[in-house]
N, C-alpha and C positions, 0 to 999 in steps of 0.2 A: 494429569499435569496441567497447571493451568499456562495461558497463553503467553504467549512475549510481551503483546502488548500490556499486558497487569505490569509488567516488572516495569517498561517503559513508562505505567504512569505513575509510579512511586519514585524510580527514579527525576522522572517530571517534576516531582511536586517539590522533590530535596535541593533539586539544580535550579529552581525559580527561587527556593527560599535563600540561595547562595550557600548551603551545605555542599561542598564539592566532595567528598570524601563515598559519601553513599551512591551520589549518581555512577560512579566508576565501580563500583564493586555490584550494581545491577546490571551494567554492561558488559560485566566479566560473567556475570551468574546469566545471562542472556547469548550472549557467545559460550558457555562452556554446555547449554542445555540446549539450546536451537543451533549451532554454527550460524547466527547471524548478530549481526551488527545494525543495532537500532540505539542512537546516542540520544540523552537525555535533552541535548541544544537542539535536536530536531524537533519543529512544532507540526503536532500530529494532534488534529482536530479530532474533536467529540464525535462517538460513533464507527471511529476511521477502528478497522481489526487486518489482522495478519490472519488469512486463512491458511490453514494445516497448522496451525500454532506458530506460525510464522518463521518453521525451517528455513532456513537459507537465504534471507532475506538479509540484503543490504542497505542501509540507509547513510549516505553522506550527512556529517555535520552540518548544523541549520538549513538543511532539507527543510519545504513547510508543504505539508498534505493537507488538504481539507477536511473537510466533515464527511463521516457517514462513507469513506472510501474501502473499498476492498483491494487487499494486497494479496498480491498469489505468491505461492508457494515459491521460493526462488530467484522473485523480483530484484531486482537492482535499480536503485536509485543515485547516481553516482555525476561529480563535477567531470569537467572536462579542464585541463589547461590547455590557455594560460586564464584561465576567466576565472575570475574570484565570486562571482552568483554561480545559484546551484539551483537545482531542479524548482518550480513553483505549480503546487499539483492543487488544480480545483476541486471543490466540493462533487459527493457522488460517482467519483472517478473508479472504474471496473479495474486493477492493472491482473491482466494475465499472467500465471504460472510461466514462472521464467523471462517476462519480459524487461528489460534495459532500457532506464532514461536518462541519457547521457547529456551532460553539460547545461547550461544557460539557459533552458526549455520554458514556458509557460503553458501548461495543460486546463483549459478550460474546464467548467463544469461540463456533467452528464458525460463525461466521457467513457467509447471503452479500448481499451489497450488490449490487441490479440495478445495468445500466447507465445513466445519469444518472438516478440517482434521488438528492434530496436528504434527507439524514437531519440531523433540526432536534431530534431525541426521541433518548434511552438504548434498545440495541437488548438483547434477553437472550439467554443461550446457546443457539445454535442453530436460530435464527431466519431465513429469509428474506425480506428486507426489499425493497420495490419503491414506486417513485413519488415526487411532487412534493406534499407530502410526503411522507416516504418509509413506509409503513407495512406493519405485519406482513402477507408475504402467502402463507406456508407455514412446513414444516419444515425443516430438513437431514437430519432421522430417517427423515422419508416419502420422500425420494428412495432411486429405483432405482438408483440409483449411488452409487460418493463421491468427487464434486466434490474432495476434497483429495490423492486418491490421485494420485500423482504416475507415471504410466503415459506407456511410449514407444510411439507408433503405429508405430514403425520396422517391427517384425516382421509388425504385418499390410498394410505396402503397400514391405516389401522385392520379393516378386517383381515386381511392376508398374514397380523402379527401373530407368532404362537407367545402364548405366556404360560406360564407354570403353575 
């Protein structure tokens, strides 16, 4: 089955051309096969994927995500009232499985979002964020690794594969 985001980017391309008819009927066929809500008015950059095929993922109306972002399984992206701005998510941004971005936010690059952790506050570039609520609780600079490198484990647990 392929992912949510596919539907999201045809529905994308039909709601930029001002065909309203299709972007709504990929919303429906996105809700009837994931249970989430990813609308066509949300601008979701190049690279940007729903991991798990993007289950249970919510996204509010003109939400804007950046480039190259991973979404976890679960995620919430959601306004707050009485405020009419909505979430604003940087390039590169980790969000963890289950986590909540509530209201008026501004999320930096390189960021990463624990899992269920709710973010009520503006997060700045390159921050790791954890907890209820969600607050600074490292770098992305201090880590031993990089989280954003996009590395295949294939080569190191090929010989351990059986094949037929």
């Amino acid at each position: 089955m392929p992912n949510a985001i596919m539907f999201y980017r045809v529905a994308r391309w039909f709601y930029l051309k001002n065909i309203p008819f299709v972007p709504k009927v990929m919303q429906l066929i996105i809700f009837i096969l994931y249970s989430s809500k990813v609308p066509a008015n949300a601008d979701i950059g190049k690279g940007s994927f729903l991991v798990v095929k993007g289950i249970g993922v919510v996204i509010i109306d003109k939400a804007k995500i950046g480039e190259r972002c991973r979404i976890g399984i679960g995620c919430k992206v959601v306004g707050k009232g009485p405020y009419k701005r909505v979430p604003v998510i940087g390039d590169d941004v980790f969000l963890g499985p289950g986590c909540v971005i509530v209201g008026p936010v501004i999320i930096g690059n390189k960021v990463i979002v624990a899992p269920n952790s709710v973010v009520t506050k503006s997060v700045p570039t390159g921050c790791i964020v954890g907890g209820i609520p969600a607050k600074i609780i490292g770098r992305v600079d201090e880590l031993e690794y990089d989280i954003f490198k996009n590395e295949s484990y294939l080569d190191d647990i090929a010989p351990y594969m059986v094949t037929k």
